[in-house]
N, C-alpha and C positions, 0 to 999 in steps of 0.2 A: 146611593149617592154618598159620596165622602164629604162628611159634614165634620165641624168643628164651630167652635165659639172662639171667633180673633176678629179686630178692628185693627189694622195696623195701614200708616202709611205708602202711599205708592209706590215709594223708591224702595223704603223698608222690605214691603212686599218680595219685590227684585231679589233683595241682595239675599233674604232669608231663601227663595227659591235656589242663587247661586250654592250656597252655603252648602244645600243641601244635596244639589247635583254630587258636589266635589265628594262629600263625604259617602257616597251610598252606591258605588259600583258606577257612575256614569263617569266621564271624561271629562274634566277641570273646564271651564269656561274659559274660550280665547283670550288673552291677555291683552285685547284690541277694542278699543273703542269704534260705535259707529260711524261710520260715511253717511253723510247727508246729503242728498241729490235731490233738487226739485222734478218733479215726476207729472208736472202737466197740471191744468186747471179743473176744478168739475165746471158743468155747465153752468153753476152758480156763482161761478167767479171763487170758487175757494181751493187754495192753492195746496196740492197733495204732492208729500214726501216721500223720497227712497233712501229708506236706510240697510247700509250694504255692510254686513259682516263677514268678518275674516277668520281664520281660523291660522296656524303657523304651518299645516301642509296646503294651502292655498285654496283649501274650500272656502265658498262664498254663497252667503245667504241672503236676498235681497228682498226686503220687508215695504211694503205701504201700509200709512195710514188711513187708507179708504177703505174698510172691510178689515182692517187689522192682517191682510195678505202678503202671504208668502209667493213673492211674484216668479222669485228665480232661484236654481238651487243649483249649483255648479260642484260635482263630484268626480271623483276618479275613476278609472275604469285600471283594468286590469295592466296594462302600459303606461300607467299615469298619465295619459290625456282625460282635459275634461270637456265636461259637455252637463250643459240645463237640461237636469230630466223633467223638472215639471212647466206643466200649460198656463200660456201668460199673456199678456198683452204690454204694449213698451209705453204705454203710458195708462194715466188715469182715465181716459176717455174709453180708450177699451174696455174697462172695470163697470162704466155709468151704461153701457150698451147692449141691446140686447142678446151680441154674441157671448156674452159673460153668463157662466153654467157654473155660476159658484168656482171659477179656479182660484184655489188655493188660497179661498176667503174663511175668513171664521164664520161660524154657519150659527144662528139661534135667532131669537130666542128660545125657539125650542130646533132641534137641528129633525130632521125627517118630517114623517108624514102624520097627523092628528085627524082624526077619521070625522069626515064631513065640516072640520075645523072650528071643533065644538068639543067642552069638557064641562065639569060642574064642580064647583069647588066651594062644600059650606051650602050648600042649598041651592046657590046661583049657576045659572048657565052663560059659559061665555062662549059668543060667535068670532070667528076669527077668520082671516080672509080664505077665500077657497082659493089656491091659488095654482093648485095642481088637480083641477076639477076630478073629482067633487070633494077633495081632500085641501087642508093646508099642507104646505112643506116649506122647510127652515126659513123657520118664521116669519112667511108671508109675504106679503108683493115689498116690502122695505125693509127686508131683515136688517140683524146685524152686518150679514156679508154686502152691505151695501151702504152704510154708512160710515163719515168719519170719523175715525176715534182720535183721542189726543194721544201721543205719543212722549215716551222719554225713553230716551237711551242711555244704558251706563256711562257712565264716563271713562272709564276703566276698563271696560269689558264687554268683549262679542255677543250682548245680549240690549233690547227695547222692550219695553212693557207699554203697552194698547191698551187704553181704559174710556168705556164708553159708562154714560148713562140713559137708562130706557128708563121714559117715564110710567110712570101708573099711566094704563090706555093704549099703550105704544100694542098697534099689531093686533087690539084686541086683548090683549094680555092684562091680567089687573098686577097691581102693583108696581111701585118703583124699583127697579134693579141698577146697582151696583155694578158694572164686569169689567175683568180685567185678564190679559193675555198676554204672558210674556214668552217670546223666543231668547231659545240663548243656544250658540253653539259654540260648541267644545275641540279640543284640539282630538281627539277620539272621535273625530268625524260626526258626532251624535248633534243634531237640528232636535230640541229641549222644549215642548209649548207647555206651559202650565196656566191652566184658569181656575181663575176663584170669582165668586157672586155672593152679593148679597142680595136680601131684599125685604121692603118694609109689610108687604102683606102675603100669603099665601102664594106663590105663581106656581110653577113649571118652568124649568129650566136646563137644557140638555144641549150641552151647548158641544161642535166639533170642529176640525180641521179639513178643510175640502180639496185639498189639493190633487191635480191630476196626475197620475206618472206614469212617462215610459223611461227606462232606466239608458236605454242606447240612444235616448237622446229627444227634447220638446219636438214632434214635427215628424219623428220615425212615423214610418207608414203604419205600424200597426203592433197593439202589446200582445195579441194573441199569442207571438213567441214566447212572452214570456214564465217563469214558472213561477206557480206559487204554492205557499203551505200554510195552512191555518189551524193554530193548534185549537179546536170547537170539536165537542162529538153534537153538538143540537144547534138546530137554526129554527125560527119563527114564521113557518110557513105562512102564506097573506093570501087574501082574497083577488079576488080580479081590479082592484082599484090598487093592491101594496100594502094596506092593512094589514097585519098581524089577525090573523082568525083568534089568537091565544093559547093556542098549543105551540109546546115545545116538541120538536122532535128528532130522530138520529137522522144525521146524513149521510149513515149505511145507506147503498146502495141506489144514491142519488147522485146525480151529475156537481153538487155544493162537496161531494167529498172531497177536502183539501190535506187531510189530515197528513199524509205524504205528498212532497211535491208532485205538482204535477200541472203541465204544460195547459194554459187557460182557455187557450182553444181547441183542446181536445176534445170535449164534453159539451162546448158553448151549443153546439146545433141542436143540441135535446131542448134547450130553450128557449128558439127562436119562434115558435109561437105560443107560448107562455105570456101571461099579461106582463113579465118583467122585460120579453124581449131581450134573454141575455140572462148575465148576471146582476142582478138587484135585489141581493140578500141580505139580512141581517141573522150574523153568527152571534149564538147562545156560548160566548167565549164563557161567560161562568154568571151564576145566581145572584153575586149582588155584587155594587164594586169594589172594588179592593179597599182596605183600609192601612195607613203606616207611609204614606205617601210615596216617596222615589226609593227607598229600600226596600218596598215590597213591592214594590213594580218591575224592578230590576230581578230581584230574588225570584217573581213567579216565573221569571222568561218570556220570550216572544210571544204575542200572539198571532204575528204571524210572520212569513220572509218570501221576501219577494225577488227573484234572479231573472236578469237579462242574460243566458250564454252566452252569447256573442262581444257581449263587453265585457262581461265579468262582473257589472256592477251589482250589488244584493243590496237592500233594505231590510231590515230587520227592524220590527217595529213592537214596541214594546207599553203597555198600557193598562190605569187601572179601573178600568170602563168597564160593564159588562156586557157590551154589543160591539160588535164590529160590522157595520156597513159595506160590503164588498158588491163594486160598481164595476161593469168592464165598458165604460164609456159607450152603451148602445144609443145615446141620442146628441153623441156628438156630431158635428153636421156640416164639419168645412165651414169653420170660421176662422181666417186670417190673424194667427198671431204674433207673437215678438217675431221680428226677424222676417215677416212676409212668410214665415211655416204656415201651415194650412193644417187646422187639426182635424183628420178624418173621422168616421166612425171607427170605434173601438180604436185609436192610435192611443190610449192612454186609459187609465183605473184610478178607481177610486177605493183607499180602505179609510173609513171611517170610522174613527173609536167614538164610541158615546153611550145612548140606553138604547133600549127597544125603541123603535118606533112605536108610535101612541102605546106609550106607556101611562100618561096621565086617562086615558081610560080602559085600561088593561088594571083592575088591581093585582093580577097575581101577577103581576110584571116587576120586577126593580125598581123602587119610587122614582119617578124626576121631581115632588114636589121639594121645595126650597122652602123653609118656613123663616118667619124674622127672627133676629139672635142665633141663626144657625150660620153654615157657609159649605156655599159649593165650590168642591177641588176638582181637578182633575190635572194628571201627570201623563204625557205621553212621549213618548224620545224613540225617535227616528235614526237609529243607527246605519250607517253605512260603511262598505267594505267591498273590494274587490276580489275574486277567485280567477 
């Protein structure tokens, strides 16, 4: 976990995040202030925002404060038309219902699965909701991805910072935490999320971005076309529940080898009766997270790149995490979203930067513990480009 000792405020937070973009190989943040759109009521009468960023080649990224979610992401394809590659709903009500599978929310308190959703920390054992029987997963029947955060947007630039607080209890979780999450996007096409956390006692903290993508477009019938590459030689094989057993190992001559492109539904049927049903890995990208923020994030290269042929569109995603989560949408299940699209099984993946899953009872795993006077960072920049 990338720790430091910094108290600083909210907005401060932002503009030190921008600062930093600009200087360290990523793409200047848009010179555009947020759009502000009302986005629908929760069922509790509380009224949720869309804040829509621009960029000067006409990319647009459209953020809610219900889950701190990336609702819409409008990119260029090889012709320069665009098209929303990720899964969404056109309002807040979508977000509060049960066809909402985590799209494109901030995932935590802890983001995956914690084995029987139970850890011990300092002597005590904490129970935590089973919420993906007999496992918790990101963080429980009312995670983060389901709550309101406060928002502020720059006023000057194509960037919002999301700041929640989770009380001591929240989830089952001891301690109060601090979080905070800003997007910022750049005229380099690059969509920028940075988190940072505090907290006043001992927790676990692993916090990620869940967005769904098919690059030709929210609603395509299916990402199995697509290719992908993930730069990992080991992945975390799991039990029949998705547990992590605790060995690392090489995905020579397994169906997870990504290491050169390669088309996602090639390989998918060695998985279909697997307890993943699919793809539901977590890649061993490297031993511990990165440290040095957005310059060595940028500096280590991709972890991985994701190409639609057919539009040209690529992601290239870049992070100082040492898990990557690779999801090929096996339990999505035709649920009606933005636009009356219909998201099929597998029309869309997921890659998720963060730690192992149950890592807080994995000790030989990369810590997620968070302790007080430290702070958790994370840096992830979603680049995009057409071929």
């Amino acid at each position: 976990m990338n720790r430091t000792v910094l108290h600083v405020p909210l907005l401060l937070i932002a503009l030190m995040a921008l600062v930093a973009c600009s200087a360290t190989g990523t793409g200047n943040p848009a010179a555009s202030s947020a759009d502000v759109r009302p986005f629908g009521a929760t069922a509790d009468g509380t009224a949720a925002s869309l804040f829509v960023l621009r960029n000067d080649r006409g990319t647009e990224a459209h953020l809610t404060d219900f889950g701190a979610t990336l609702v819409s992401l409008h990119v260029a394809d090889r012709d320069g038309e665009r098209a929303d590659v990720v899964l969404g709903f056109d309002d807040v009500s979508g977000y509060e219902s049960d066809a909402n599978q985590y799209f494109g929310s901030t995932v935590g308190r802890v983001a995956n699965r914690v084995a029987r959703g139970r850890f011990t920390l300092d002597g005590r054992t904490y129970q935590l909701a089973t919420n993906n029987d007999p496992n918790h997963l990101h963080g429980g029947d009312r995670g983060y991805s389901h709550r309101m955060w406060r928002a502020e947007p720059h006023p000057d630039l194509a960037s919002v910072t999301f700041q929640l607080t989770s009380e001591d209890g929240d989830e089952g979780y001891p301690g109060r935490v601090e979080a905070t999450v800003t997007y910022t996007l750049t005229d380099a096409d690059e969509l920028i999320v940075e988190y940072r956390a505090t907290a006043d006692q001992p927790t676990p903290v692993n916090l990620t971005h869940h967005s769904y993508f098919n690059l030709a477009g929210a609603g395509s019938a299916s990402v199995l076309d697509h290719e992908l590459q993930v730069f990992a030689d080991l992945y975390t094989p799991a039990d029949g529940t998705l547990i992590p057993t605790g060995a690392v190992e090489p995905v020579t001559g397994t169906p997870l080898d990504f290491r050169a492109p390669e088309v996602i539904g090639a390989r998918i049927g060695e998985l279909d009766d697997t307890s993943a049903l699919g793809y539901d890995h977590n890649y061993a990208v490297r031993a511990e997270a990165l440290e040095g923020g957005a310059e060595a994030v940028m500096a280590a290269g991709p972890v991985a790149v994701l190409r639609d042929p057919g539009s040209g569109r690529t992601l290239e995603l870049f992070s100082d995490q040492p898990g990557l989560q690779f999801y090929s949408g096996n339990f999505l299940k035709g649920a009606t979203g933005k636009g009356g699209e219909v998201y099929a099984h597998r029309s869309a993946c997921c890659l998720e930067t963060q730690g192992y899953p149950n890592a807080i009872n994995e000790p030989s795993f990369p810590s997620v513990l968070l302790v007080p006077g430290e702070e958790y960072r994370q840096f992830t920049v979603h680049r995009f480009h057409a071929e």
